[in-house]
C-alpha positions as CSV (number, residue, x, y, z in Angstrom):
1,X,0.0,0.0,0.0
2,X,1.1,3.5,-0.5
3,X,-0.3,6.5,0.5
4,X,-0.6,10.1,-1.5
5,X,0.7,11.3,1.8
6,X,4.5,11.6,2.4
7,X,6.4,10.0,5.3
8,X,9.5,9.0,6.3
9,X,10.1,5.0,6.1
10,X,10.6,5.1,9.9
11,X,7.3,6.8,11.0
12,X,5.3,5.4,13.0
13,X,2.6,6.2,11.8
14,X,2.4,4.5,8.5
15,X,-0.5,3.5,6.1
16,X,-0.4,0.0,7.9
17,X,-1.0,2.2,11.1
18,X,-4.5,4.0,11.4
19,X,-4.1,4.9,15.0
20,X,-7.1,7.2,17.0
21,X,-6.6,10.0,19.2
22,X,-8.5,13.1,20.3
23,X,-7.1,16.6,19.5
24,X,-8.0,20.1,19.5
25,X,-7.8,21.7,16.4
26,X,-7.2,25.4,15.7
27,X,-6.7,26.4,19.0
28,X,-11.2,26.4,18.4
29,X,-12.3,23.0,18.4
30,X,-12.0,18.6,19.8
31,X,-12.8,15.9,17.4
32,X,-11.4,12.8,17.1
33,X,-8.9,12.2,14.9
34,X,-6.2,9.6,13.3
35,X,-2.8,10.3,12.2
36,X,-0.2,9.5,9.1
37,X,3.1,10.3,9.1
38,X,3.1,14.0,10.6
39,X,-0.9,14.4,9.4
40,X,-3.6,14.5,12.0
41,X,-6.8,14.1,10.5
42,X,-9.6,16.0,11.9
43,X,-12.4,12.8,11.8
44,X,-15.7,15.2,12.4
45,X,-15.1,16.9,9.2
46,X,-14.1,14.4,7.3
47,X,-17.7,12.6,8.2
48,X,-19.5,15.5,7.3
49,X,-17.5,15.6,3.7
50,X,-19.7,11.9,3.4
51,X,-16.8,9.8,3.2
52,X,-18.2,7.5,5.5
53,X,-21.8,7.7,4.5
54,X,-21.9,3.7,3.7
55,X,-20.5,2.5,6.7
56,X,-23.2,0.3,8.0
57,X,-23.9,1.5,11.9
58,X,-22.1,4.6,11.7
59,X,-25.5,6.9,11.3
60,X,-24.2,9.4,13.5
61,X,-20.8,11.6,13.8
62,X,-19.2,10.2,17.1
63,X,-16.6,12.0,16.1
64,X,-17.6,15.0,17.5
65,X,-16.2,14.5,20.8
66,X,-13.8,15.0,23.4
67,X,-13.5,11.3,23.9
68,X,-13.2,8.2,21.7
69,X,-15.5,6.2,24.3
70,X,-18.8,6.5,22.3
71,X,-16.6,5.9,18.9
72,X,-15.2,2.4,20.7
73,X,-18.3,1.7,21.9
74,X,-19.8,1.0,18.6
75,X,-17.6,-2.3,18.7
76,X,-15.4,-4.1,16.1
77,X,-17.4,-4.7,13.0
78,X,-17.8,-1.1,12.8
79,X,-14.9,0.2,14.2
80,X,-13.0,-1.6,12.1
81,X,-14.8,-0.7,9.1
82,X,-13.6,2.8,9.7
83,X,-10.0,2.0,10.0
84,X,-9.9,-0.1,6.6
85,X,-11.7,3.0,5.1
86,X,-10.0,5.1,6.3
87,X,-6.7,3.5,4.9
88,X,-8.5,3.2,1.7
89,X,-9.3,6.9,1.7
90,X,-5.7,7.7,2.5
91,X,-4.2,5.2,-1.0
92,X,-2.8,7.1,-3.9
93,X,-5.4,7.2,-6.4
94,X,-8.3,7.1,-4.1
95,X,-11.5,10.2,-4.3
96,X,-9.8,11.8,-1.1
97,X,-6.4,12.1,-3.0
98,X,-7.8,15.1,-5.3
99,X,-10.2,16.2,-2.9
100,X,-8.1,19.3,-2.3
101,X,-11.3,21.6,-0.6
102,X,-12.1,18.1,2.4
103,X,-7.9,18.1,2.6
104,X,-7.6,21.7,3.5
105,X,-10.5,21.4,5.9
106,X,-9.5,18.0,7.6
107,X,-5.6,17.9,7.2
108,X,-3.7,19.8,9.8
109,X,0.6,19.4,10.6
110,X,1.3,17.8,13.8
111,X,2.9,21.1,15.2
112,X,-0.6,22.5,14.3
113,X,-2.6,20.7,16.9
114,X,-2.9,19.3,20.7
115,X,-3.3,16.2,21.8
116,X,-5.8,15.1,24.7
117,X,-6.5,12.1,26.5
118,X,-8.1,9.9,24.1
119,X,-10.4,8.3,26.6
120,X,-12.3,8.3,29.5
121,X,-10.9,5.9,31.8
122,X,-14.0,5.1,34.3
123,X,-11.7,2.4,35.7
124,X,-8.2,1.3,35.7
125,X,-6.0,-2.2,36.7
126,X,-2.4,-2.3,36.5
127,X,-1.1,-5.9,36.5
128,X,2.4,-7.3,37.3
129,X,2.6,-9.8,33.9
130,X,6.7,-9.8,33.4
131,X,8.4,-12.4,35.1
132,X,11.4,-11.3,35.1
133,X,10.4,-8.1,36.4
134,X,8.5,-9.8,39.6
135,X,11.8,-11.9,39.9
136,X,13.6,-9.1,40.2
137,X,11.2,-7.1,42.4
138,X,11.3,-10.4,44.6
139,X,15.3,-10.6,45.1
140,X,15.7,-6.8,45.6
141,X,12.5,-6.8,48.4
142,X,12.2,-10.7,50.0
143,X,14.1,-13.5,49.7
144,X,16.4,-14.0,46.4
145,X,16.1,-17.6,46.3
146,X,12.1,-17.5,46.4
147,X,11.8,-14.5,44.6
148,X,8.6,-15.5,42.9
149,X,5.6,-15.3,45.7
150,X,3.5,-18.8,45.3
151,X,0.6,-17.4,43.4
152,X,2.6,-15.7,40.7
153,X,2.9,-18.9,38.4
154,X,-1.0,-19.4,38.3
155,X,-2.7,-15.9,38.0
156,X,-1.8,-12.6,36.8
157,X,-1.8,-10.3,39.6
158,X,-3.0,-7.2,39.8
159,X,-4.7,-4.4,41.8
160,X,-6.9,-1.3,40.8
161,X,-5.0,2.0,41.0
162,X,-6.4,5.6,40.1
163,X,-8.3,6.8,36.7
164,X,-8.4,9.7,37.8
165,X,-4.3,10.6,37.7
166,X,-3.7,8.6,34.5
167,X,-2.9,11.9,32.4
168,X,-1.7,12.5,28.7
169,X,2.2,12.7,27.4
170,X,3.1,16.1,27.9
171,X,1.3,16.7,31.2
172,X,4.0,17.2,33.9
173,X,4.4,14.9,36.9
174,X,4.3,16.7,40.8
175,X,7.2,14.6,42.5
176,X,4.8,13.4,45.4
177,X,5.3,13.3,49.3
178,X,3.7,10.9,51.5
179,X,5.8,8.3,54.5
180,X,9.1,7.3,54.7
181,X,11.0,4.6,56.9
182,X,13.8,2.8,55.2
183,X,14.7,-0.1,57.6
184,X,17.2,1.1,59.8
185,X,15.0,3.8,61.4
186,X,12.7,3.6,64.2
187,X,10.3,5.4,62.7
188,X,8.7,7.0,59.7
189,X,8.9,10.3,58.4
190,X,7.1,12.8,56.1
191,X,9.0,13.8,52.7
192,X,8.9,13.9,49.2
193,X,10.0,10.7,47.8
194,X,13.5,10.3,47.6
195,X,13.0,7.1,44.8
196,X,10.7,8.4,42.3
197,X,10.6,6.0,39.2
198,X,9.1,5.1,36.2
199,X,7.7,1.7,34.8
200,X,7.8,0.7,31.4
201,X,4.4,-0.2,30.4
202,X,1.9,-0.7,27.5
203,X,-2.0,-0.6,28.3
204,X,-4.7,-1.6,26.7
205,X,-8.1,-0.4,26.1
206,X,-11.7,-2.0,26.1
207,X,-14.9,-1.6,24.3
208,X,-17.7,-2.8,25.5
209,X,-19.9,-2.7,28.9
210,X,-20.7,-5.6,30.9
211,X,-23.0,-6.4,33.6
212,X,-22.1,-7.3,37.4
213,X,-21.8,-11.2,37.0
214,X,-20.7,-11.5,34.0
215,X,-17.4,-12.9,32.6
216,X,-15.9,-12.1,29.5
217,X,-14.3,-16.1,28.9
218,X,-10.6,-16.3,27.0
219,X,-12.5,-16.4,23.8
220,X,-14.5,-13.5,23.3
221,X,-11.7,-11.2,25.3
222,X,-10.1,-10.0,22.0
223,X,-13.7,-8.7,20.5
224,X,-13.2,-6.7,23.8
225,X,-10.0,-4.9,23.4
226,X,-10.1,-2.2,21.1
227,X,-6.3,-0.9,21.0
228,X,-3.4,-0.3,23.3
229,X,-1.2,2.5,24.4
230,X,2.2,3.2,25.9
231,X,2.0,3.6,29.6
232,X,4.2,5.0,31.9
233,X,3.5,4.3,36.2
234,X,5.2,6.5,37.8
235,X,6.3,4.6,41.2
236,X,7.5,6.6,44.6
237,X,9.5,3.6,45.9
238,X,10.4,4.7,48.9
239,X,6.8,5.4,49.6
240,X,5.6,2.1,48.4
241,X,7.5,0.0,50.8
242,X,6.1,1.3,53.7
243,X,2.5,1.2,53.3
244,X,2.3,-1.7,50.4
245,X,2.4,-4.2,53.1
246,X,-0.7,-6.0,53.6
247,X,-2.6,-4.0,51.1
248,X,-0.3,-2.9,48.6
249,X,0.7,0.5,46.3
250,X,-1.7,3.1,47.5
251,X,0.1,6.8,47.8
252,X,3.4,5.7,46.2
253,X,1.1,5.1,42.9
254,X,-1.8,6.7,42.9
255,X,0.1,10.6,42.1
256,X,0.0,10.0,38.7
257,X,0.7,8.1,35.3
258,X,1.1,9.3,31.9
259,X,-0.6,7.7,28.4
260,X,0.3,8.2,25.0
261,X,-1.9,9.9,22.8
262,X,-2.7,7.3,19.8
263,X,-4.5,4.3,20.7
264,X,-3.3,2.0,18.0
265,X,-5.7,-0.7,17.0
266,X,-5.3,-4.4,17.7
267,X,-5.8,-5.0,13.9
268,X,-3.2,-2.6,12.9
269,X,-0.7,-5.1,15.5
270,X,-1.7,-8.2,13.9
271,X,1.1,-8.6,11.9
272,X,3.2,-8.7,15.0
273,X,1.6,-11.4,16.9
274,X,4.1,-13.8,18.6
275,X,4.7,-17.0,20.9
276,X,4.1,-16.2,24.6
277,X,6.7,-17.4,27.2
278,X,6.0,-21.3,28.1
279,X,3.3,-21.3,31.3
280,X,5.0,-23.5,33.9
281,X,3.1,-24.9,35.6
282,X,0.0,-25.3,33.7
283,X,-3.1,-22.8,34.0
284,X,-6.6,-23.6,35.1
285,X,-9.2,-24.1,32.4
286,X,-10.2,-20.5,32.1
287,X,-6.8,-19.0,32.0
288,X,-6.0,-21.7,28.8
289,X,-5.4,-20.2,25.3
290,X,-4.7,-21.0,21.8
291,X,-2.6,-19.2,18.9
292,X,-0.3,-16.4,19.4
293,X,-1.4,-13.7,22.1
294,X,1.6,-11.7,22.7
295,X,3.3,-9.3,20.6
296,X,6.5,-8.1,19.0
297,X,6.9,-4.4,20.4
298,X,10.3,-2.6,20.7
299,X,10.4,-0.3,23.8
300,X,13.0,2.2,24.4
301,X,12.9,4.5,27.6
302,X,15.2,8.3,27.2
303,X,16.2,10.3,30.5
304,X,16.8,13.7,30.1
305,X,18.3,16.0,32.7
306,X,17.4,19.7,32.7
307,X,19.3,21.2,30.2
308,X,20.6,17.8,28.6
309,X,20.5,15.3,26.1
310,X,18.1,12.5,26.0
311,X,19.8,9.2,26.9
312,X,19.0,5.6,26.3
313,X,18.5,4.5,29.5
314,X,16.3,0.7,28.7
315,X,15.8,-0.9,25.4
316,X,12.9,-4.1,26.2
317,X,9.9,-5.8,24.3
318,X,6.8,-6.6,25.2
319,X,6.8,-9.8,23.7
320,X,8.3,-10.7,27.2
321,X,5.4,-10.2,28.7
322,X,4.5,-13.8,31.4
323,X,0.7,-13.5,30.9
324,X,-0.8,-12.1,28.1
325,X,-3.7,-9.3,27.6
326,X,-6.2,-12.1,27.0
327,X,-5.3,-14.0,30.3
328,X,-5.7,-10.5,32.5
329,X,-9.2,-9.8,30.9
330,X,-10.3,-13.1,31.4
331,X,-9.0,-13.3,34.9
332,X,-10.1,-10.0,35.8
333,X,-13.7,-10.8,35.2
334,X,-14.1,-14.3,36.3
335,X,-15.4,-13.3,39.6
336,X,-18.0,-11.4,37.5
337,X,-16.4,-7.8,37.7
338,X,-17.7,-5.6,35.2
339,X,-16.1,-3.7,33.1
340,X,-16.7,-0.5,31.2
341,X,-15.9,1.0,27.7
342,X,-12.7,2.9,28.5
343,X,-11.3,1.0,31.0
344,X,-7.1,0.8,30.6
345,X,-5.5,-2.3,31.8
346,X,-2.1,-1.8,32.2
347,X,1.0,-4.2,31.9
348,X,3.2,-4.0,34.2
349,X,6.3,-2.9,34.6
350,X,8.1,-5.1,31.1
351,X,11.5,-6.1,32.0
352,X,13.7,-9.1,30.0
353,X,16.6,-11.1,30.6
354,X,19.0,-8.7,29.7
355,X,20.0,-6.0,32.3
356,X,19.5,-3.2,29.4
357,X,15.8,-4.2,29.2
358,X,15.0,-4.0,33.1
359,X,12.2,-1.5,33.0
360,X,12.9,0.7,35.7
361,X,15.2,2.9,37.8
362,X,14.9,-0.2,40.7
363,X,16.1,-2.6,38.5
364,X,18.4,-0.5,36.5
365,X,20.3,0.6,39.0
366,X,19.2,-2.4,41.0
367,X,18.2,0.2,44.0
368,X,20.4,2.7,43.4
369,X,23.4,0.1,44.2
370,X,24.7,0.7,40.5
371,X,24.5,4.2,39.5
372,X,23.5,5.2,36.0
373,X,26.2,7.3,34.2
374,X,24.7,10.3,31.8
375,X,26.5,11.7,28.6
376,X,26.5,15.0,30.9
377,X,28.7,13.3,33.3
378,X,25.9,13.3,35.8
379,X,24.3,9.8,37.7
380,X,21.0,8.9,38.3
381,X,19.9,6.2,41.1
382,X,16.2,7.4,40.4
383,X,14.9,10.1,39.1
384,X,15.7,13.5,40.1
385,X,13.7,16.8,39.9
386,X,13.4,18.4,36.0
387,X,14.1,14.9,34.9
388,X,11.8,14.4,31.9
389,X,11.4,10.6,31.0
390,X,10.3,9.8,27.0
391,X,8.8,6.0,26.3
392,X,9.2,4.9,22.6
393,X,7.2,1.7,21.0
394,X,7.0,0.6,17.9
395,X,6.9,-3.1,15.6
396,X,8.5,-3.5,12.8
397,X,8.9,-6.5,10.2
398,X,8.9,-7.1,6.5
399,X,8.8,-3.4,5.6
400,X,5.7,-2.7,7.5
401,X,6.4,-0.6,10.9
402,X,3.0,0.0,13.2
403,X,4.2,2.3,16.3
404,X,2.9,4.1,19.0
405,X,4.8,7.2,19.3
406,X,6.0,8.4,22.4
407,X,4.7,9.6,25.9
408,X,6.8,11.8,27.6
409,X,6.6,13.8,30.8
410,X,9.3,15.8,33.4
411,X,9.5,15.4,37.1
412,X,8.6,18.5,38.6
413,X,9.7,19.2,42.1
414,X,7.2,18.6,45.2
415,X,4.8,21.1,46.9
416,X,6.3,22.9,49.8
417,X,5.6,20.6,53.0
């Protein structure tokens, strides 16, 4: 496929791409959009041009909105229908290539717009789905040679954190202050956190409503997920240590976390479907799947200090990932939780083998024990005030690259205490 629109060979956002987003355009007005190479496509205007007058189901303009929930909501057949027209609409040749009046009204440059959240997020999980990252978590905080805790190997685990703090790339992060007591004092104390970190995640995002009782089982959960995102959990360790025992993260997660902007679809990642780790021991009935459920997605993480450079401080895949997206819907509604359209399910923190691919500042610098050295000549343990930490993802293969872009946010420093 090739497109009547120019973009570099290592965009992201390719024809094979198709990714949705909100954005405000001309400083005036939201709509929902999608995106090739450095285009953002203003979609409210583009559905009252008629181009998708013969989508079947699409009667209305959901377009015109400061959320993509009612758009999602409509559910695969027809979302997916728009995606594949869109792409047509975008082919050299096609009746939107001359249509020079529609492309002046819908076609802005990326410098020309702002990006929102792209959701509503009525409820959000984060999981803890990369074994090596809970291995790692496990020698650093318990016992090295049980790092695993017993239940690890037959559930994913998870607990529900904040919507309300999960924010967009660009939105600046508020280091946070809350209890202290490392373990050789008596007692704790009140401070800003002196380990703030990040965690390398991706999310994903659902469709469709259900009712209290009901279970979505292993094989209707990818009808449910409509795309994913890159997702960044910000983590106040110091914090969390103290109070995540017997209930877990509570104040040294619930400050805030940052999204990317494009919600790329799980269509557009098809392509890029892979193997998951082998499940040792094996899973009860309803956790069991077939085919490939994990995918092939390059991660990179950049530090930058104030006034520096942006330096590669993690290069991981998802495709590492213990239990897969299918496995946490399915267990996350087995027990009849609902769910709602909007929800984000988070990953994880994604950490492999490799000690480049750890997926955050604990593991990186495995508690501050081994410093990380900046091109500036400066060291990080964690992350310091005017930090700003930038998450790539993107898959690649046989000429066709599908990414996510980048979410990106700097530390500011805490509120006077």
């Amino acid at each position: 496929m090739k497109s009547f629109v120019d973009y570099s060979h290592d965009s992201d956002f390719s024809i094979h791409n198709i990714p949705f987003g909100v954005a405000v355009f001309n400083k005036e007005y939201i709509a929902c959009a999608t995106r090739i190479g450095d285009i953002v496509i203003d979609l409210a205007s583009l559905h009252d041009f008629g181009y998708f007058e013969n989508i079947k189901g699409l009667d209305e303009n959901v377009f015109e909105a400061y959320t993509l929930n009612e758009f999602i909501e409509l559910g695969k057949p027809i979302t997916n229908d728009v995606r594949l027209k869109i792409q047509e609409l975008l082919l050299e040749g096609s009746p939107l290539a001359n249509d020079e009046k529609t492309k002046e009204v819908c076609f802005f440059d990326l410098d020309k717009v702002q990006m929102m959240m792209p959701v509503h997020v009525p409820n959000y999980t984060d999981f803890y789905s990369s074994i090596q990252h809970a291995t790692n978590v496990g020698m650093l905080f318990r016992d090295p040679a049980n790092a695993l805790l017993p239940n690890w190997k037959h559930l994913p685990v998870g607990y529900h954190g904040r919507a309300s703090s999960i924010v967009v790339s660009g939105v600046d992060i508020q280091r946070p202050v809350g209890q202290i007591k490392p373990p050789t004092a008596e007692k704790p104390f009140f401070s800003p956190s002196l380990q703030l970190d990040f965690e390398l995640e991706m999310g994903f995002v659902v469709n469709k409503n259900t009712e209290l009782g009901e279970h979505i089982p292993m094989e209707e959960t990818e009808d449910a997920i409509f795309g994913m995102m890159i997702f960044n959990d910000w983590s106040a360790r110091d914090i969390q240590s103290w109070e995540y025992i017997p209930l877990g993260p509570f104040l040294g997660k619930n400050f805030g976390s940052n999204i990317s902007p494009w919600i790329v679809t799980m269509e557009a990642l098809n392509p890029f479907r892979t193997e998951s780790p082998k499940q040792d021991p094996e899973v009860l009935d309803y956790l069991k799947f077939e085919g490939d459920k994990n995918y092939d997605i390059n991660l990179e993480v950049y530090l930058k200090p104030e006034n520096g450079e942006d330096n590669l401080i993690s290069a991981s895949n998802y495709k590492f990932m213990y239990w897969n997206m299918c496995q946490q819907l399915a267990h996350h509604t087995v027990n009849g939780c609902n769910v709602e359209v909007g929800d984000i399910y988070a990953s994880g923190t994604i950490s492999g083998e490799d000690p480049k691919s750890y997926g955050s500042m604990l593991e990186l610098t495995w508690r501050g024990q081994n410093p990380i050295k900046l091109s500036n000549g400066e060291e990080r343990k964690f992350v310091e005030d005017n930090d700003t930490i930038t998450m790539k993802a993107w898959s690649e293969k046989d000429g066709i690259r599908v990414g996510f872009g980048e979410v990106t946010s700097k530390i500011l420093p805490a509120r006077k205490i």
